[in-house]
C-alpha positions in Angstrom: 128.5 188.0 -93.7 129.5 189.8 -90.5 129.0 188.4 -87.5 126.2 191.6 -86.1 124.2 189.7 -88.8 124.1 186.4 -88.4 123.5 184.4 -85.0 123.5 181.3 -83.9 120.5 180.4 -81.1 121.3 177.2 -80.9 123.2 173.9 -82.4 122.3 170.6 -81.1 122.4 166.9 -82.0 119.3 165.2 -82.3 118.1 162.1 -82.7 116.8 162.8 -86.5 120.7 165.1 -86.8 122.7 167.9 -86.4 119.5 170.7 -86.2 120.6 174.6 -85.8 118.3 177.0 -84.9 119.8 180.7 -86.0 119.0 184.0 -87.0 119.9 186.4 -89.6 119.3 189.6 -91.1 118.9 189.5 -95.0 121.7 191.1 -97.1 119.0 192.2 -99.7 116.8 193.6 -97.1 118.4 195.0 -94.8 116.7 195.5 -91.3 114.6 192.3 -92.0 115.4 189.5 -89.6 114.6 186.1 -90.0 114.8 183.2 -87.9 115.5 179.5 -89.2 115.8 176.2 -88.6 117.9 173.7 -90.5 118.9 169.7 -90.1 122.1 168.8 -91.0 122.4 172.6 -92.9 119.0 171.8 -95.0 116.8 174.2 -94.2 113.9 173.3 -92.6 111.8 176.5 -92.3 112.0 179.9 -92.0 109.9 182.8 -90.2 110.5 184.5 -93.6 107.5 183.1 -95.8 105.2 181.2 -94.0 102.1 181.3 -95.7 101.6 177.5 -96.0 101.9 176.9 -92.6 99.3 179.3 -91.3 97.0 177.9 -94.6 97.0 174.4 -93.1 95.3 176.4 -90.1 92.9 178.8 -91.9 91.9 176.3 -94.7 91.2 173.3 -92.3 88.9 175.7 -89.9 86.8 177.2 -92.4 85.7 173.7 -93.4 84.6 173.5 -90.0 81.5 174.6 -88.9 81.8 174.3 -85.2 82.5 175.8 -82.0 84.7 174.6 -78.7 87.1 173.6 -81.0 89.9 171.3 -80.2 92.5 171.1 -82.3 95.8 168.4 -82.3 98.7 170.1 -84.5 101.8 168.1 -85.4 105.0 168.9 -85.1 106.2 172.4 -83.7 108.4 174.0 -85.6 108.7 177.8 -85.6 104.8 178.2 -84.3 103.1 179.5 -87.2 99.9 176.7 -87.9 99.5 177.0 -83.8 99.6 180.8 -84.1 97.4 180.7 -86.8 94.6 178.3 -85.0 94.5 180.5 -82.0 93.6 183.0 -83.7 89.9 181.8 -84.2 88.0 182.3 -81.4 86.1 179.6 -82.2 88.9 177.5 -80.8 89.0 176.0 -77.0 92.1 174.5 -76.8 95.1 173.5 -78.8 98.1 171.0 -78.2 100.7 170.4 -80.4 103.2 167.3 -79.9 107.0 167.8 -81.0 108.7 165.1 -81.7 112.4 166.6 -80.8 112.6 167.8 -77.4 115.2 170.8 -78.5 112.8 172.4 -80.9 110.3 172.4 -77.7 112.9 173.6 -75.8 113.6 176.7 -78.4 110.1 177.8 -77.7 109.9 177.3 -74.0 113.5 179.4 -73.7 112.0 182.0 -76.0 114.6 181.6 -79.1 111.7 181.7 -81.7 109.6 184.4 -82.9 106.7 183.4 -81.8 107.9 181.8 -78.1 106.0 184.9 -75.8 102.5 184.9 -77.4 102.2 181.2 -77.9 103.4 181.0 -74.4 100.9 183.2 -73.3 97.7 181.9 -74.4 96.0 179.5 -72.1 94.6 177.4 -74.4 97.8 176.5 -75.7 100.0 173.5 -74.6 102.9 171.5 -76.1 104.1 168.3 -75.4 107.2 165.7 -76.6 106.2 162.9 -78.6 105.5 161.4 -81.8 101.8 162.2 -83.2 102.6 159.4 -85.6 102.8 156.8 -82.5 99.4 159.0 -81.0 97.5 158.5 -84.1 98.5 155.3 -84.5 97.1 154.2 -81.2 93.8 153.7 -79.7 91.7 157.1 -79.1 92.1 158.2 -75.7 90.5 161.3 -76.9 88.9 163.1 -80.2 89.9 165.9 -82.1 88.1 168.3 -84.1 91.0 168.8 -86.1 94.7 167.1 -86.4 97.0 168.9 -88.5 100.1 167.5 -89.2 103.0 169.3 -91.1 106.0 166.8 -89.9 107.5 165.2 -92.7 108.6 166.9 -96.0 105.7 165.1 -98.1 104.1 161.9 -98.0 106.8 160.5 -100.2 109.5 162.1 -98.3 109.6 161.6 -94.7 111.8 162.3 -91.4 111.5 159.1 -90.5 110.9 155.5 -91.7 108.3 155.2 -88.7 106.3 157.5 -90.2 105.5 156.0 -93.5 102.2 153.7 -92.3 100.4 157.2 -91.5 100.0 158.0 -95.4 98.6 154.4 -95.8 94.8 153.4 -96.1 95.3 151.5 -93.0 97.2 154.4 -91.2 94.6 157.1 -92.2 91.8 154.7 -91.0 93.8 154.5 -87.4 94.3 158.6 -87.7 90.6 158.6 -88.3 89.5 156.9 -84.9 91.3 160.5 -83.0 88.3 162.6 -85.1 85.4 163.5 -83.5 82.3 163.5 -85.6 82.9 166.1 -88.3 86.8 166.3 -88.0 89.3 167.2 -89.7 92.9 166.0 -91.1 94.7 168.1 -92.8 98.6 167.3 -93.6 100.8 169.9 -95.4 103.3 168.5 -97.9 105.8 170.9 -100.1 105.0 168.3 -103.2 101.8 166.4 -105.2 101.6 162.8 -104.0 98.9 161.3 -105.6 99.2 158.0 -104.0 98.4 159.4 -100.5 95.4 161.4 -102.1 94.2 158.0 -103.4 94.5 156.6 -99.6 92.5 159.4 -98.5 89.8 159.1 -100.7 89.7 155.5 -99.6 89.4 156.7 -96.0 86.8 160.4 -96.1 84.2 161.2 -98.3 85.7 164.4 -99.2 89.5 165.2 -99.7 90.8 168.5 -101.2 94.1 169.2 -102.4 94.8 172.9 -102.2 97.9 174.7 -103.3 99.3 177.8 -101.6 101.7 179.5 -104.3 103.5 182.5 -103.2 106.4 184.4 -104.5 110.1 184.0 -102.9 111.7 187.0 -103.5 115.0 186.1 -102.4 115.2 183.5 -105.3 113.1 185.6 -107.5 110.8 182.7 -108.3 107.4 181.0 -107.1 107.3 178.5 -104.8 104.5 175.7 -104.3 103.1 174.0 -101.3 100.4 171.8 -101.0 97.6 171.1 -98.3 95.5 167.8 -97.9 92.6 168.0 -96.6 89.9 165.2 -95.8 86.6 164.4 -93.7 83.3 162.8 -93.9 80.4 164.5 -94.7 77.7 164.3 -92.0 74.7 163.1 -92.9 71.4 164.7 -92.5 69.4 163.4 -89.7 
């Protein structure tokens, strides 16, 4: 590959690894560019397909009823589940928390796709920190909806931190930061049927939705997977 195609943003060490942030046109289609992100040269994601990510957006809100929305999105990445919330107009406010201050960073110095239009919207703020640690603590505030697409899966996480979130006792922590009515939703690129059991120990209603969509640069489907669980309100 010659180097007009290919382009490193950025290649930093971070406290989870080595994460690169790069761009590249596609031999097979050429004029398409793509920007991705990798840790410790796995790839991460990709501004390529990113149907899943915008799903955890558009499938949590349309289970929603309300207005004024404010939505708590974790983990950054290349901006697509924000992009995709704001996008609603039924939405107030949105801010997502990043754990690794580079990948806030790539956005703030306009590296990603996405870095002007996010930046530009008022009702959208970012902020370092662990949403893992947030949701773990007491509720300083409520959220209509938290969407979390941080680690891999349930089973397979970023961190060992992390793991209590996918718990019954985690999710009933998590469920403290809803407002009445609210929302988690988690994306996951695998099944994991014991963190569906924990949620159906936790809401009254969990859905487990797939978005399938064909990779055509491997020529085969690919499957991720949404979670999705609240409580029913009652009828007063």
């Amino acid at each position: 590959m010659s180097p007009s195609n290919f382009e490193i943003l950025a290649y930093e060490t971070t406290a989870l690894g080595q994460l690169c942030l790069r761009r590249r046109e596609l031999l097979s289609r050429p004029g398409t560019v793509i920007t991705e992100i990798t840790l410790d040269h796995e790839l991460l994601m990709s501004s390529y397909i990113t149907d899943s990510e915008r799903a955890l957006a558009k499938e949590a809100l349309a289970r929603h009823t309300g207005h004024d929305l404010s939505v708590l999105v974790g983990g950054l990445g290349l901006g697509y589940t924000a992009h995709a919330v704001l996008q609603s107009e039924r939405v107030r406010r949105v801010e997502v928390v990043e754990l690794l201050p580079e990948v806030v960073g790539f956005l703030r110095d306009g590296l990603v796709p996405l870095s002007e239009e996010l930046s530009a919207d008022p009702r959208f703020v970012v902020r370092e920190g662990d949403v893992y640690a947030r949701l773990r603590g007491s509720a300083q505030e409520r959220w209509d909806l938290v969407l979390i697409d941080v680690d891999h899966s349930p089973d397979d996480h970023l961190g060992t931190a992390n793991e209590s979130f996918y718990t019954e006792s985690g999710l009933t922590r998590a469920k403290q930061h809803l407002s009445r009515g609210g929302i988690l939703a988690v994306w996951s690129y695998a099944e994991s049927s014991p963190f569906v059991d924990a949620l159906r120990a936790t809401f009254s209603t969990v859905a487990t939705v797939p978005v399938t969509v064909m990779n055509d640069l491997v020529d085969e489907e690919q499957t991720d997977w949404l979670f999705i669980a609240h409580d029913e309100l009652s009828v007063e």
